[in-house]
C-alpha positions as CSV (number, residue, x, y, z in Angstrom):
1,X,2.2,-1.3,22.6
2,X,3.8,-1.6,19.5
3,X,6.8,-4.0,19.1
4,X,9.4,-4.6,16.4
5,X,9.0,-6.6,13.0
6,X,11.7,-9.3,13.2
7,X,13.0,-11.0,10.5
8,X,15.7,-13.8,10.4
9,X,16.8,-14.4,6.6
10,X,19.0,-17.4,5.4
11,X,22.0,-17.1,2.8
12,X,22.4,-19.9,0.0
13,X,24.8,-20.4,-2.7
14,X,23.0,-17.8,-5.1
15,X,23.4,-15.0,-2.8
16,X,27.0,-15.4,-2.3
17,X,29.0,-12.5,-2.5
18,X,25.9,-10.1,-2.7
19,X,25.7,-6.9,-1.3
20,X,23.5,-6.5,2.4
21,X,21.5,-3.8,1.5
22,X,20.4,-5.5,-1.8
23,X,19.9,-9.1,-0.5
24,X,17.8,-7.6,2.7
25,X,15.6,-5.6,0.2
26,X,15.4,-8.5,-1.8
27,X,14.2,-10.9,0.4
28,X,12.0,-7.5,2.0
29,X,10.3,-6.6,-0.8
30,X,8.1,-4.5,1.3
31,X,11.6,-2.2,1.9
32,X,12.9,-0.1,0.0
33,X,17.0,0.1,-1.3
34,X,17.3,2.9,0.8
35,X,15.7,1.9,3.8
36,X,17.0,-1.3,4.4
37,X,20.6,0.7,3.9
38,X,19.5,2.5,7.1
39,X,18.0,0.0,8.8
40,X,21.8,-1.3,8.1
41,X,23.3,1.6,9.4
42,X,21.1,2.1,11.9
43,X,22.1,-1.4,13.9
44,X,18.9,-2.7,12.9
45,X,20.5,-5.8,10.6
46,X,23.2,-8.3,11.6
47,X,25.2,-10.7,9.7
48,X,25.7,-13.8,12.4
49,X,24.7,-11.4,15.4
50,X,27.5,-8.9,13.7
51,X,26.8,-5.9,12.7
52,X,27.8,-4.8,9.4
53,X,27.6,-2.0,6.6
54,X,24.9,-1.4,3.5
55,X,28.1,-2.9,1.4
56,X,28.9,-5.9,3.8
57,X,29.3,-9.1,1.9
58,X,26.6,-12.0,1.7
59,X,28.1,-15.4,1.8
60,X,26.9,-19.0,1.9
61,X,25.1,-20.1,5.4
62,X,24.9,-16.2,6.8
63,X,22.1,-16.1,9.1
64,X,21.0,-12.0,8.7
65,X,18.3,-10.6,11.5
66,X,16.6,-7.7,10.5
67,X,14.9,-5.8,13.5
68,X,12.1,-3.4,11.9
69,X,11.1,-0.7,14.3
70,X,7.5,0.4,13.9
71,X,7.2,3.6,12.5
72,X,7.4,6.9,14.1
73,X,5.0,9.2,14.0
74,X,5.5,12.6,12.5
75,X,4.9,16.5,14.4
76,X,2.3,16.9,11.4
77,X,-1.1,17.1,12.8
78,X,-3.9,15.4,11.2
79,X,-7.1,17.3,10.5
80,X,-10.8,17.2,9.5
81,X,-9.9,18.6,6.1
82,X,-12.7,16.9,3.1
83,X,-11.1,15.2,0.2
84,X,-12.5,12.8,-2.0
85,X,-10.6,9.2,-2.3
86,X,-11.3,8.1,-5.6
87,X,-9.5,4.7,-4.9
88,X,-8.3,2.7,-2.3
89,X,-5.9,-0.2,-1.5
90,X,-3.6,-1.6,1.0
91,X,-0.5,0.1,-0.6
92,X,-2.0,3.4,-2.4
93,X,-4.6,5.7,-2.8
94,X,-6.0,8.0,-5.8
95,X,-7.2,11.3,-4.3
96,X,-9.3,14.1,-6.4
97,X,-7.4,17.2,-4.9
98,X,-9.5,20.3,-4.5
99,X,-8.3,23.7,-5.7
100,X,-6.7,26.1,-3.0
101,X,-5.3,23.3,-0.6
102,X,-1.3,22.6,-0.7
103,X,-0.2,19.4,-0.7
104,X,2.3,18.8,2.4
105,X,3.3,21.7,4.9
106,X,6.2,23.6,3.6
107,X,7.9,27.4,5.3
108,X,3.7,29.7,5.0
109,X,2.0,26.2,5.1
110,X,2.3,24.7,8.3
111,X,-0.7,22.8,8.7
112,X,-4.3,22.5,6.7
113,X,-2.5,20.5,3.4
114,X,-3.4,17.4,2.3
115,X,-1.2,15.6,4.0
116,X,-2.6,16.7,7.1
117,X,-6.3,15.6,5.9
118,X,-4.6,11.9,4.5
119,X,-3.4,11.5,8.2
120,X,-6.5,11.8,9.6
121,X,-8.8,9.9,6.6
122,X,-5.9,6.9,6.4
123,X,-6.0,4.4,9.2
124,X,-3.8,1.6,7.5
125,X,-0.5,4.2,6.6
126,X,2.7,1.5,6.9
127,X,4.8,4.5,6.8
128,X,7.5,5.6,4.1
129,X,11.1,5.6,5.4
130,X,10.2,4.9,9.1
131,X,7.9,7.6,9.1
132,X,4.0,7.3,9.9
133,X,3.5,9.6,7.0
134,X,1.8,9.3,3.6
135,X,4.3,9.0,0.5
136,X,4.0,12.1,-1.8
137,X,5.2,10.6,-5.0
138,X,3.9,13.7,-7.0
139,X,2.9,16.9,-6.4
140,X,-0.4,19.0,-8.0
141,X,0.1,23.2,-7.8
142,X,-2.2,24.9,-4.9
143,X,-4.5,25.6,-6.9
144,X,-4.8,22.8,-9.5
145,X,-7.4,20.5,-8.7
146,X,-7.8,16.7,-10.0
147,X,-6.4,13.4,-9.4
148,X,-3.4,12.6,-7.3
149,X,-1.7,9.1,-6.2
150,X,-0.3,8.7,-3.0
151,X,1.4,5.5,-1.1
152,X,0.9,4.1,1.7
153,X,4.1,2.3,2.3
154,X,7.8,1.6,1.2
155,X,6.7,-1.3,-1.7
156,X,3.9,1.3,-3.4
157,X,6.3,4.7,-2.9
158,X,9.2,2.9,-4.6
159,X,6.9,1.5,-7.3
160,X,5.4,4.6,-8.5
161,X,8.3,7.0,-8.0
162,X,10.1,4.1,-10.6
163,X,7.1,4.1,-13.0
164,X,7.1,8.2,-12.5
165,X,10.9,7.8,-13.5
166,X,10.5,5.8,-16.4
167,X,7.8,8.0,-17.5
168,X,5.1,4.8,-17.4
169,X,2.9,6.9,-15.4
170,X,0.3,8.3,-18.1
171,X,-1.2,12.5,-16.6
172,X,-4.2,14.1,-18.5
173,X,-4.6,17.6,-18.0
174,X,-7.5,20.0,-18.9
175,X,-6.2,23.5,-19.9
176,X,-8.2,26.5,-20.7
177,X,-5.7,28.7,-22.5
178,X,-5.9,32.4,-24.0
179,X,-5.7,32.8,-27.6
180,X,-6.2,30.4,-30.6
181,X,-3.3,27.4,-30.8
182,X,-2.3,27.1,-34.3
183,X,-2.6,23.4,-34.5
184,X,-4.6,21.2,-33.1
185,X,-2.4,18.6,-31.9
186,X,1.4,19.1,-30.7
187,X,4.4,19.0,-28.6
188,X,5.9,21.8,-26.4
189,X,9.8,20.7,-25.6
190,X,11.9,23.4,-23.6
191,X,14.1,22.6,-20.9
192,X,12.6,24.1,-17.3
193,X,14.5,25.5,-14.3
194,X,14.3,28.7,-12.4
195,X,13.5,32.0,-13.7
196,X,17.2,33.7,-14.2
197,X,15.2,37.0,-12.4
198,X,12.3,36.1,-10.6
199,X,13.0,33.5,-8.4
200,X,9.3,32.7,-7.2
201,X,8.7,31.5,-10.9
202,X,10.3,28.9,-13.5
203,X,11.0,29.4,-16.9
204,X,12.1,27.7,-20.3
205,X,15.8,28.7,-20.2
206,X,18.8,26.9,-21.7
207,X,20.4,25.0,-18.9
208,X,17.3,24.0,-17.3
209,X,16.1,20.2,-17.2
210,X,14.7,18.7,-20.2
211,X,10.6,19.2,-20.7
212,X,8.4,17.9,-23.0
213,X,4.1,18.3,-23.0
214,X,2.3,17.1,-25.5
215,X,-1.2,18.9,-26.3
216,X,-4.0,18.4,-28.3
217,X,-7.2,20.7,-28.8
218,X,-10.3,19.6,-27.3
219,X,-12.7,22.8,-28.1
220,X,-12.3,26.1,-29.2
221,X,-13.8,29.2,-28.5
222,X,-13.9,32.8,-28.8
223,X,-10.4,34.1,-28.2
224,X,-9.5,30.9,-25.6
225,X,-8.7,27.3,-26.1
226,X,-9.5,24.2,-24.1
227,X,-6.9,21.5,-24.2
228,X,-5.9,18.4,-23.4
229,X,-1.9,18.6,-22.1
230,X,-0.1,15.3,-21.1
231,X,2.9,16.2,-19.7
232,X,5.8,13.5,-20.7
233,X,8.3,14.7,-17.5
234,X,7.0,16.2,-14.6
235,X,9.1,19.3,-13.8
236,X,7.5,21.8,-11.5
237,X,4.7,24.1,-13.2
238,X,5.9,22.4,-16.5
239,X,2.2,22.8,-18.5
240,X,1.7,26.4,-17.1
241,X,5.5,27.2,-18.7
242,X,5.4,25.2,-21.7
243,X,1.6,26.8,-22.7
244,X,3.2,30.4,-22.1
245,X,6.3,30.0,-23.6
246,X,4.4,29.4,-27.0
247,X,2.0,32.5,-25.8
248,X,-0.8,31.0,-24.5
249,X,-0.6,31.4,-21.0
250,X,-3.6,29.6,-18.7
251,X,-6.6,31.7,-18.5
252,X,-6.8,33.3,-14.6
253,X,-2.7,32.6,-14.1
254,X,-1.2,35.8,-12.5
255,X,2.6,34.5,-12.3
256,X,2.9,33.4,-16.1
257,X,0.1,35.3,-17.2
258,X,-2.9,37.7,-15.7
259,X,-5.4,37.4,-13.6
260,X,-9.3,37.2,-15.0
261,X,-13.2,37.9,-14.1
262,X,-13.6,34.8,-15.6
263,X,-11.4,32.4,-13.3
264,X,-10.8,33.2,-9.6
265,X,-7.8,30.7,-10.1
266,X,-5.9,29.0,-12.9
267,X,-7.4,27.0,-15.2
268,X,-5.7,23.4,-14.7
269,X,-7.2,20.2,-13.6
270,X,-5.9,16.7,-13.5
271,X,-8.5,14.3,-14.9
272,X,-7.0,11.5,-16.1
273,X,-4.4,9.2,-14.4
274,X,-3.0,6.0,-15.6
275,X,-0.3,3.7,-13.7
276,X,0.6,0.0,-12.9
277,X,-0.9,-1.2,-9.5
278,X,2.0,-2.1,-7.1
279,X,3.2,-4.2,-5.7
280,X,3.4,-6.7,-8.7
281,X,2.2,-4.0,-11.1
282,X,0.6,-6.5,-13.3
283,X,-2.8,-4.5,-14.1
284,X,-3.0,-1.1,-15.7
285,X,-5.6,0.8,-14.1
286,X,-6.9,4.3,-15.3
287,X,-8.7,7.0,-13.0
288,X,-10.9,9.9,-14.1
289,X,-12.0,13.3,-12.4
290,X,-14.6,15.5,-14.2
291,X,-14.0,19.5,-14.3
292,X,-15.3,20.8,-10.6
293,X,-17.9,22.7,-11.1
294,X,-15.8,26.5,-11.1
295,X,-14.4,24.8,-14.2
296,X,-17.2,23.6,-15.6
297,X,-19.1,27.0,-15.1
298,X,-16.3,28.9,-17.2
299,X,-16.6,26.9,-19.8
300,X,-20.8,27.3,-19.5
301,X,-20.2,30.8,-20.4
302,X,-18.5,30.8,-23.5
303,X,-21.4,28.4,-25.5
């Protein structure tokens, strides 16, 4: 049976008059902010057998006992569902997503996602927020493919959703678009939100959330483009919106542009992923995923 983590954490002078929440996470690095605030207002933390609030005062001499609960496990089922691992650590792993499989269960998608087939590939998850779960720190569309990162526990998930934040985390996408681009290097900005009519899609539109891709041409071909898109923020469908709003919408896209013989799905894949290795983040590490071979075979044709 599984029991409780406890912790029993000593004050000195230079944590005087800190914050709870902050000195638990500090001296928990593996918590998170947010966790240790409900762990706090969970009961799970005392101040001198006390209990106390995320804002409590730290003084001098404070003895603080931090009860961690294991984590609980989640109604998600895991299932036999092949993906390939690229890299694996203690705190994270770099998955190549296939085409066609969603990545967590959402209202039409109640099982057979990727977080279903992590759950059952993972045996060492530490949870995210109490949870037994895998940390989604990003998300790839249904049906784009290539590289994805995913923690394992608080440490990593806080890590990369801060390096995601501050825009350190470095995406390569490969984009086969209709049309010649004009230049062969550039940089999309339009700010992203809903479609103002069709609320299944988003759009450029003037309130939305500020969006910038850059792109640069790899190949050209006969009435299509292959490019290279790195997308500086990461609003949803943001390369499939930018490329269409300066009409060249991905080949095989049927929301922002039409379906094809040529691709039975979109023409996006993830193939190049760069980030800082928590938990110390001192080495940059860079991951790479080849076209899958429908991609490849579109490309085959047009030589």
């Amino acid at each position: 049976m599984t029991t409780n983590d406890s912790r029993t954490l000593r004050a000195f002078a230079i944590d005087d008059g800190n914050r709870l929440d902050r000195f638990v996470q500090m001296r928990c690095p593996d918590l998170s902010r947010s966790r240790c605030a409900s762990l706090i207002r969970d009961g799970q933390v005392t101040i001198n057998g006390a209990s106390a609030k995320p804002s409590s005062p730290i003084h001098k001499g404070d003895t603080v006992a931090v009860e961690i609960p294991p984590p609980h496990p989640i109604e998600v089922v895991a299932q036999n569902i092949p993906v390939h691992i690229v890299y694996q650590d203690s705190h994270l792993l770099v998955v190549d997503k296939p085409a066609g499989l969603t990545v967590h269960p959402a209202p039409g998608h109640p099982d057979s996602t990727l977080v279903n087939a992590l759950l059952a590939m993972v045996s060492d998850l530490s949870g995210i927020g109490g949870s037994l779960r895998p940390g989604i720190v990003h998300r790839l569309d249904k049906d784009t493919s290539g590289l994805m990162v995913v923690a394992k526990d608080d440490i990593a998930h806080h890590s990369l959703s801060r390096q995601l934040k501050e825009r350190t985390v470095h995406k390569t996408y490969l984009a086969l678009v209709v049309g010649n681009l004009r230049s062969d290097e550039g940089q999309i900005e339009g700010p992203i939100a809903r479609h103002p009519k069709h609320r299944k899609r988003m759009a450029v539109v003037a309130n939305g959330r500020d969006a910038l891709t850059d792109y640069k041409v790899v190949r050209r071909y006969d009435g299509y483009t292959l490019v290279e898109a790195h997308p500086v923020t990461g609003r949803t469908h943001q390369i499939r919106v930018h490329l269409t709003s300066i009409g060249h919408p991905l080949i095989g896209d049927p929301v922002y542009g039409k379906r094809s013989s040529l691709a039975a799905r979109h023409f996006l894949h993830a193939t190049k992923l760069a980030f800082r290795l928590p938990p110390d983040e001192l080495e940059l590490r860079e991951f790479e995923s080849p076209l899958p071979p429908d991609l490849q075979a579109i490309l085959d044709t047009m030589v």
